[in-house]
Biopython code that builds the backbone (N, CA, C, O; Angstrom):
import numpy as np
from Bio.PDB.StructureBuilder import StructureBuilder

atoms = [
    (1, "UNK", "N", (-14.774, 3.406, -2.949)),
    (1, "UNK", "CA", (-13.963, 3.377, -1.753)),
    (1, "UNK", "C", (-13.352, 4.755, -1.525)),
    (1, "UNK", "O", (-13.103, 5.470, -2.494)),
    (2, "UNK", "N", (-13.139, 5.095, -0.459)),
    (2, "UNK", "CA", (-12.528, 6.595, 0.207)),
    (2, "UNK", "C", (-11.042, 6.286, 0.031)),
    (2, "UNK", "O", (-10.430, 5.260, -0.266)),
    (3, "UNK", "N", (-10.657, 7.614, 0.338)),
    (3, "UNK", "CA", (-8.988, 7.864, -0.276)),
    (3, "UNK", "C", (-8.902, 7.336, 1.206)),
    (3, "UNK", "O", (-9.635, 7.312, 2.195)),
    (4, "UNK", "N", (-7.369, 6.840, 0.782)),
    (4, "UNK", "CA", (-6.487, 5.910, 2.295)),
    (4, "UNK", "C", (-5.000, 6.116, 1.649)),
    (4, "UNK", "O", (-4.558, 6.340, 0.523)),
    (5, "UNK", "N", (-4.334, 5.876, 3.276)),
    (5, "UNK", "CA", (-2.816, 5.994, 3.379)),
    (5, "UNK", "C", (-2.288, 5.077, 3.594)),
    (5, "UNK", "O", (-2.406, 4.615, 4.729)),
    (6, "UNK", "N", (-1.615, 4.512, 2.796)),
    (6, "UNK", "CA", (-0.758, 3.390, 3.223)),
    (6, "UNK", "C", (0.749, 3.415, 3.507)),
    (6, "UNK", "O", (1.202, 4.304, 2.787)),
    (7, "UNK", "N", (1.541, 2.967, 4.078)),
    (7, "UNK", "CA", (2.894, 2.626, 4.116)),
    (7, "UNK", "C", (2.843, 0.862, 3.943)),
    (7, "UNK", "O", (1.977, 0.081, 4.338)),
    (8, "UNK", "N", (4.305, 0.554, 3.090)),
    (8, "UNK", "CA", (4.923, -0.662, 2.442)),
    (8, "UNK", "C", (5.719, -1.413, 3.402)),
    (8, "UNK", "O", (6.936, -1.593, 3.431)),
    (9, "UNK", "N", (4.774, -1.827, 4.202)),
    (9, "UNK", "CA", (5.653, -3.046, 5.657)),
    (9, "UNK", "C", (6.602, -3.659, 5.111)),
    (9, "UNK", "O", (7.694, -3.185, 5.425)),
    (10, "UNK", "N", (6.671, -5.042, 4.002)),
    (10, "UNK", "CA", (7.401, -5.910, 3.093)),
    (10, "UNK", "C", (6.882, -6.159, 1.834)),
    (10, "UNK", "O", (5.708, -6.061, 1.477)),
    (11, "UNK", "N", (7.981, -6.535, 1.104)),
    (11, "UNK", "CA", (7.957, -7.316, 0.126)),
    (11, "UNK", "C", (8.347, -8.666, 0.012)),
    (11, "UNK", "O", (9.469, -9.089, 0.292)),
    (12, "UNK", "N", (7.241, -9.444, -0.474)),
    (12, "UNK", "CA", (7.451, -10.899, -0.580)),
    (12, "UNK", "C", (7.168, -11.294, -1.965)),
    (12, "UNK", "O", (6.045, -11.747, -2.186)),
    (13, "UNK", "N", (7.773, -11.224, -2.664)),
    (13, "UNK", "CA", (7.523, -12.487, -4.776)),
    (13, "UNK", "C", (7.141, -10.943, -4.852)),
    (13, "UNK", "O", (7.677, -9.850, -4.665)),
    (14, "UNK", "N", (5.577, -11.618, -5.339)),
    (14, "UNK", "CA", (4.724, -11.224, -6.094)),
    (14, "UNK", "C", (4.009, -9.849, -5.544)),
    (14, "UNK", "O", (3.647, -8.889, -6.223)),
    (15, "UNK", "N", (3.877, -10.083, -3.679)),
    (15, "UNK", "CA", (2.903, -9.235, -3.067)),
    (15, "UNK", "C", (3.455, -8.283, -1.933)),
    (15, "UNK", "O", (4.648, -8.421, -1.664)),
    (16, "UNK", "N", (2.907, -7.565, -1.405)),
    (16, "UNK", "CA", (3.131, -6.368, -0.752)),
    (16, "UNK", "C", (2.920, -6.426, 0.536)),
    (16, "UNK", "O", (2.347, -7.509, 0.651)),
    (17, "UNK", "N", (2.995, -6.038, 1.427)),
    (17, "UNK", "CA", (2.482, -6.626, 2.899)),
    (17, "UNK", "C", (2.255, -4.803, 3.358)),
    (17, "UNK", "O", (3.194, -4.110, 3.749)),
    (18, "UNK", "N", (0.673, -4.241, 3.179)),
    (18, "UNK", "CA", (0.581, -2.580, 3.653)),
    (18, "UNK", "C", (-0.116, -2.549, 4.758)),
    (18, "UNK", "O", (-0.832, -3.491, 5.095)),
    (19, "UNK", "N", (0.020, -1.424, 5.470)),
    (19, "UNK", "CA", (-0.570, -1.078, 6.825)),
    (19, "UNK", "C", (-1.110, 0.599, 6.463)),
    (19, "UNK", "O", (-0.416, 1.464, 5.930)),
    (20, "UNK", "N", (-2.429, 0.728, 6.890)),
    (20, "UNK", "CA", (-3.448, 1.825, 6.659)),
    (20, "UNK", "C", (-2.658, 2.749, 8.045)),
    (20, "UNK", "O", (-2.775, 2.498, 9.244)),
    (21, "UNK", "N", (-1.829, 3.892, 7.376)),
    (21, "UNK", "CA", (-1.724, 4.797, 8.053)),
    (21, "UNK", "C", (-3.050, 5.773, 8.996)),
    (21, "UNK", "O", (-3.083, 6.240, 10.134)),
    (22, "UNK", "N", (-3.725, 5.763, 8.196)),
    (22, "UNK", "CA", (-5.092, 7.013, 9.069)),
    (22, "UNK", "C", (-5.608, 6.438, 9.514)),
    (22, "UNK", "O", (-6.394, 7.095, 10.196)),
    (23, "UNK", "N", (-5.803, 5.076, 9.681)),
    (23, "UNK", "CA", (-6.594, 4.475, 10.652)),
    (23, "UNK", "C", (-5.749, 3.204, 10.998)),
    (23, "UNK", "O", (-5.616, 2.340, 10.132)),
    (24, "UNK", "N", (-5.252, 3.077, 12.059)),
    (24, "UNK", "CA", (-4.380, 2.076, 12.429)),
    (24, "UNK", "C", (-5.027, 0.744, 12.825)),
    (24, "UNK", "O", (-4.524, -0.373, 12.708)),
    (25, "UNK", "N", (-5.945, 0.985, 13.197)),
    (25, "UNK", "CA", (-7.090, -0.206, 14.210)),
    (25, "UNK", "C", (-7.005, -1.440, 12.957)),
    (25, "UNK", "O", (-6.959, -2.651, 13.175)),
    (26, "UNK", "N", (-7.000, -0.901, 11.866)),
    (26, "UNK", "CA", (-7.321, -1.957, 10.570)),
    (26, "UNK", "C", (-6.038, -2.787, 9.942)),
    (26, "UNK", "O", (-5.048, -2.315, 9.383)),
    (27, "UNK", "N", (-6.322, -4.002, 10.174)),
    (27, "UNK", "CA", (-5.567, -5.439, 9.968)),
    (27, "UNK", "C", (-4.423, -4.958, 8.915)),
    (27, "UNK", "O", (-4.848, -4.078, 8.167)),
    (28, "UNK", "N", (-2.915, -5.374, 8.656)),
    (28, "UNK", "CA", (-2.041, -5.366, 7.540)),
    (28, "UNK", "C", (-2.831, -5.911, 6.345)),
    (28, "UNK", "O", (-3.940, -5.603, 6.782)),
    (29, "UNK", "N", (-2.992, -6.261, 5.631)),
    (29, "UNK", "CA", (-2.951, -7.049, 4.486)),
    (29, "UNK", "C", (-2.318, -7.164, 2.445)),
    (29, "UNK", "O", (-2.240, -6.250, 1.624)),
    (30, "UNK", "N", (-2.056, -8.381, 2.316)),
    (30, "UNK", "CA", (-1.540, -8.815, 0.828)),
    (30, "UNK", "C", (-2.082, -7.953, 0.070)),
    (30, "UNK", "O", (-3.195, -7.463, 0.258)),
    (31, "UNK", "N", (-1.266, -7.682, -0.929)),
    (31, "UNK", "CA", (-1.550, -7.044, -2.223)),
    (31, "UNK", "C", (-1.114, -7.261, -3.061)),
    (31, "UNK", "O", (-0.068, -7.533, -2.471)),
    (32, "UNK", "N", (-0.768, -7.504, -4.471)),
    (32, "UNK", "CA", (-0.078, -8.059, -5.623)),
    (32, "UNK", "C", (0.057, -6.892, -6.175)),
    (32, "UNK", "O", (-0.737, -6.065, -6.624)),
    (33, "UNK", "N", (1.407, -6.964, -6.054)),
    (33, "UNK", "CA", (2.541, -5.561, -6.160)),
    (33, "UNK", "C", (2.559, -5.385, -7.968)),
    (33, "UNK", "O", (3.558, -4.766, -8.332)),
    (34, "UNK", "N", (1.862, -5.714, -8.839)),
    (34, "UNK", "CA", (1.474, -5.212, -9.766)),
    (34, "UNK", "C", (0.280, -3.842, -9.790)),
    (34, "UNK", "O", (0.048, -3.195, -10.811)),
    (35, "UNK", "N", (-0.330, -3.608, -8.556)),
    (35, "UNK", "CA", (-1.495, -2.994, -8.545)),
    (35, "UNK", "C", (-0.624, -1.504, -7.927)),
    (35, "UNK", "O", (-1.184, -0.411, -7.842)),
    (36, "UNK", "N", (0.854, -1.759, -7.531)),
    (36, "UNK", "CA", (1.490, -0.905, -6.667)),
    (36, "UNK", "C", (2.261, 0.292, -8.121)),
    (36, "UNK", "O", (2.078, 0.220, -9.336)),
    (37, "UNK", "N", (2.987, 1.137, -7.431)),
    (37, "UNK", "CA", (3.318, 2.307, -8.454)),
    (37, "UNK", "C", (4.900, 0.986, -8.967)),
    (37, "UNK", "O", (5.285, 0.209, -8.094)),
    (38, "UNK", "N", (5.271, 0.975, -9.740)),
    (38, "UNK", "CA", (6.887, 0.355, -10.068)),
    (38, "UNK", "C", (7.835, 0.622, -9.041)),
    (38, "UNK", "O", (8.417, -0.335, -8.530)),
    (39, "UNK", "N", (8.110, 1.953, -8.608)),
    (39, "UNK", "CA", (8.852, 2.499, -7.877)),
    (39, "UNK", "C", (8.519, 2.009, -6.266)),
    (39, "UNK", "O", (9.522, 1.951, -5.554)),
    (40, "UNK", "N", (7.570, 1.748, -5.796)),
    (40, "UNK", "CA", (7.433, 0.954, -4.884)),
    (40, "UNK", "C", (7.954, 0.677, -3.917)),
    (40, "UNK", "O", (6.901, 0.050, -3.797)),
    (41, "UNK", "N", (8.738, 0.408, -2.721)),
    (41, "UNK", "CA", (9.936, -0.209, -2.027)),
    (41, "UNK", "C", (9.032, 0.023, -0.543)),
    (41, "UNK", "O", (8.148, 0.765, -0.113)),
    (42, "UNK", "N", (9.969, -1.249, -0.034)),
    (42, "UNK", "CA", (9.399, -1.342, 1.269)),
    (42, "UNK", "C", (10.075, 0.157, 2.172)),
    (42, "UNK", "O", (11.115, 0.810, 2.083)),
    (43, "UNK", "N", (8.812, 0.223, 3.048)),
    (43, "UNK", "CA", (8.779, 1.458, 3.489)),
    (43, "UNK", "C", (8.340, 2.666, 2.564)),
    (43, "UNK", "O", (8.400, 3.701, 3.227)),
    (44, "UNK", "N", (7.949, 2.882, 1.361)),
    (44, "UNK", "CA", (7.384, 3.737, 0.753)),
    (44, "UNK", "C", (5.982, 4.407, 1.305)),
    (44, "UNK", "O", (5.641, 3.836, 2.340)),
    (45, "UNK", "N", (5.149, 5.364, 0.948)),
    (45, "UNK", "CA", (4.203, 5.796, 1.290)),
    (45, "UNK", "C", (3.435, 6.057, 0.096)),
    (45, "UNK", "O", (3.670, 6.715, -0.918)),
    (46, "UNK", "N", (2.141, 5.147, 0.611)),
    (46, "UNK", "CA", (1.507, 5.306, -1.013)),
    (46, "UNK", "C", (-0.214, 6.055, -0.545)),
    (46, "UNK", "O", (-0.528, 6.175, 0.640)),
    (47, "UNK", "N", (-1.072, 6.448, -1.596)),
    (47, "UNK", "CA", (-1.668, 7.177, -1.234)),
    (47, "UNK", "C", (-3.001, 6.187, -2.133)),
    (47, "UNK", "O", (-2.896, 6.210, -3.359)),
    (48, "UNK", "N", (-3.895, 5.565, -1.687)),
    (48, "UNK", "CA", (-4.943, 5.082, -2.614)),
    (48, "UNK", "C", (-6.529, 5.943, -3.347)),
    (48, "UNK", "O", (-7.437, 5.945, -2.516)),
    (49, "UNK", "N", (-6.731, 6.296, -4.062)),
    (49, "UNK", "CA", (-7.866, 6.944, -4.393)),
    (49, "UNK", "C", (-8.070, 6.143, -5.722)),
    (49, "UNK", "O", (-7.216, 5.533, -6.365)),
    (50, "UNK", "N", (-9.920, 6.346, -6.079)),
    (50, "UNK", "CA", (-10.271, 5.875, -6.956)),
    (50, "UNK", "C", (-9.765, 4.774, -7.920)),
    (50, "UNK", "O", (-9.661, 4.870, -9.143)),
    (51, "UNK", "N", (-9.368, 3.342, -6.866)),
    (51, "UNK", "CA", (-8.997, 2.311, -7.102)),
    (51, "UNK", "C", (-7.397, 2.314, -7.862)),
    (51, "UNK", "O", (-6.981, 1.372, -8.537)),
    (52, "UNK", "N", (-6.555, 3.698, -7.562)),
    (52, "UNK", "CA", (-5.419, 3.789, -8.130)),
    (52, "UNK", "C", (-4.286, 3.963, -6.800)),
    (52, "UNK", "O", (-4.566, 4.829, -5.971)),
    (53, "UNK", "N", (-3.005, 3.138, -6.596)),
    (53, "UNK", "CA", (-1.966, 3.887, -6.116)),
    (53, "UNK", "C", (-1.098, 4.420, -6.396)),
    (53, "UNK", "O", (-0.414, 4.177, -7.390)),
    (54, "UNK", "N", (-0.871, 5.450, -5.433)),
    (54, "UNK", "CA", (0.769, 6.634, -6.283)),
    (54, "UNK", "C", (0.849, 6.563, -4.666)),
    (54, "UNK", "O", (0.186, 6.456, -3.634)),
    (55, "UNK", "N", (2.398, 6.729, -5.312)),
    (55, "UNK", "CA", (3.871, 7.383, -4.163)),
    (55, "UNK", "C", (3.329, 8.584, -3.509)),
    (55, "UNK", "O", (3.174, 9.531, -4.280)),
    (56, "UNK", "N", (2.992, 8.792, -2.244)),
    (56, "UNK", "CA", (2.645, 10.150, -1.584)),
    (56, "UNK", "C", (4.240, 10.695, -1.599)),
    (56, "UNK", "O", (4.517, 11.807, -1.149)),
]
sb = StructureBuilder()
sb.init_structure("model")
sb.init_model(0)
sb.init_chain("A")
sb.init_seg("    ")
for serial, (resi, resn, name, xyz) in enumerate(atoms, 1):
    if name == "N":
        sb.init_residue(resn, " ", resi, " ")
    sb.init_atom(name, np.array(xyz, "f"), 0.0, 1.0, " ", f" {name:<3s}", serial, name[0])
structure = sb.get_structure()
């Protein structure tokens, strides 16, 4: 998968609710906020590459 930008819409329990900054056209969707950096918080900016996220 190609590097992507995300920002942290909500937090709900367990999961994450992100929206693809560089390409907007593409749907929100769940994530299980274990896969997220700890530091995390809604509204954060995270950066995905090679199946890893970090805090941009």
């Amino acid at each position: 998968m190609e590097p992507a930008d995300y920002i942290v819409l909500r937090l709900d329990g367990d999961y994450a609710v992100l929206r693809r900054t560089d390409v907007p056209s593409e749907e929100d969707f769940f994530i299980a906020r274990a896969f997220l950096p700890e530091a995390a918080d809604e509204g954060s900016r995270l950066h995905y590459e090679a199946f890893v996220y970090t805090l941009a």
